[in-house]
C-alpha positions as CSV (number, residue, x, y, z in Angstrom):
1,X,161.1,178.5,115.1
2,X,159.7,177.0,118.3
3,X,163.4,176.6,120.0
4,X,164.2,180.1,118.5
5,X,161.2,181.8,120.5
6,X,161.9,180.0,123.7
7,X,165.5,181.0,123.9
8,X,164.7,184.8,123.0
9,X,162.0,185.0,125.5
10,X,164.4,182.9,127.8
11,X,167.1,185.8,126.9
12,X,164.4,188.3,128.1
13,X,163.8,186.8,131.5
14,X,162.5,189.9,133.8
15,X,163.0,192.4,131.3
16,X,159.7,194.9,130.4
17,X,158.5,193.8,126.4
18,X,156.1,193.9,123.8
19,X,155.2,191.1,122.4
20,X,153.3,190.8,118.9
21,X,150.6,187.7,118.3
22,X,151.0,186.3,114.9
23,X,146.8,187.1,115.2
24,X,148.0,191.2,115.5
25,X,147.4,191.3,119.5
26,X,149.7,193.2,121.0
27,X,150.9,192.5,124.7
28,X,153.5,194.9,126.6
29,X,154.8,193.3,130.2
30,X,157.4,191.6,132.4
31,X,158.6,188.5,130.8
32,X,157.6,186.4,134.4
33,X,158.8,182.7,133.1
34,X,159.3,180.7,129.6
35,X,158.4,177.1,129.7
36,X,158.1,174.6,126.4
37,X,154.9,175.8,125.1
38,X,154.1,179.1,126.9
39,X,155.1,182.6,127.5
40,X,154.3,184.3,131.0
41,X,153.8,188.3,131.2
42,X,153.0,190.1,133.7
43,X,150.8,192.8,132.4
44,X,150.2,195.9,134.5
45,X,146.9,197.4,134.4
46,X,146.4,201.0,133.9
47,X,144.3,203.8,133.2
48,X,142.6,203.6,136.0
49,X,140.8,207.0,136.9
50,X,139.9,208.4,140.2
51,X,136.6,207.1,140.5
52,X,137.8,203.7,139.4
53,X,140.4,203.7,142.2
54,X,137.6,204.3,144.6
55,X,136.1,201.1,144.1
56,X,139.7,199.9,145.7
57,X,140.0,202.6,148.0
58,X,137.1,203.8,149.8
59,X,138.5,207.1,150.5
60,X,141.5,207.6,148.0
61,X,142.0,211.3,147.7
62,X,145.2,213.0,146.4
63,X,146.4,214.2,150.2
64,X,146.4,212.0,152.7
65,X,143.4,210.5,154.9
66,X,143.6,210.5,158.5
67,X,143.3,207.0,159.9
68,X,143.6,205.3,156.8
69,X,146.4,203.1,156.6
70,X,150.3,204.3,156.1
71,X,151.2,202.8,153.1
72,X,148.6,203.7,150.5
73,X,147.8,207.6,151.0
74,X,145.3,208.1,148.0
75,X,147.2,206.4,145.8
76,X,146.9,202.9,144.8
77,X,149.5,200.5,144.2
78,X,150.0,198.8,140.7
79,X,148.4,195.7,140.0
80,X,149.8,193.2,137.3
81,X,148.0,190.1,135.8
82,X,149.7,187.5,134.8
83,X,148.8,186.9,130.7
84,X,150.0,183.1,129.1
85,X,150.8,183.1,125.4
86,X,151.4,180.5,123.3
87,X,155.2,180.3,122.0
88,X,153.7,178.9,118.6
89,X,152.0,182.2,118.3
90,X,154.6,184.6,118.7
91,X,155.8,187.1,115.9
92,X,158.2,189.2,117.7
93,X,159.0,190.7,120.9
94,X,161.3,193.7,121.7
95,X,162.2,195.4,124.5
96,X,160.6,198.7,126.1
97,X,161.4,201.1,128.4
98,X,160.5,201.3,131.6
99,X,158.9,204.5,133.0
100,X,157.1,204.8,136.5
């Protein structure tokens, strides 16, 4: 079962997944790596509302700001953290699709 979970994550290399914990937790990220005994997602993080992006962005309004830097107009980028599983632990994974 071990060998069977490391070559289907392998398979999944840089794809967007779920992944189900044999505990019930859900995870949904990019596969990032596989080694022997763990699984490596990257895990976006969402659901961030305006006030929240404040706390990254001083000044993050919906139009842009003059004299605030080019690249981030209001709107902040999206942030991933990396999340390590254990192999041992996984029930399934399937594949999602991506929307931006």
């Amino acid at each position: 079962m071990h060998q069977e979970a490391h070559e289907i994550c392998k398979k999944h290399m840089y794809r967007y997944v779920s992944v189900t914990m044999t505990s019930g937790a859900v995870y949904d990220g990019i596969v990032e790596d596989v080694d022997d005994e763990n699984l490596y997602l990257a895990v976006p993080i969402g659901g961030m509302d305006h006030d929240q992006t404040r706390a990254f962005l001083p000044y993050a309004y919906p139009y842009p700001y003059y004299g605030y830097p080019y690249p981030y107009y209001g709107y902040p980028r999206r942030r991933f953290v990396r999340q390590i599983l254990p192999l041992a632990g996984l029930l399934a994974l399937s594949l999602l699709p991506y929307y931006y």
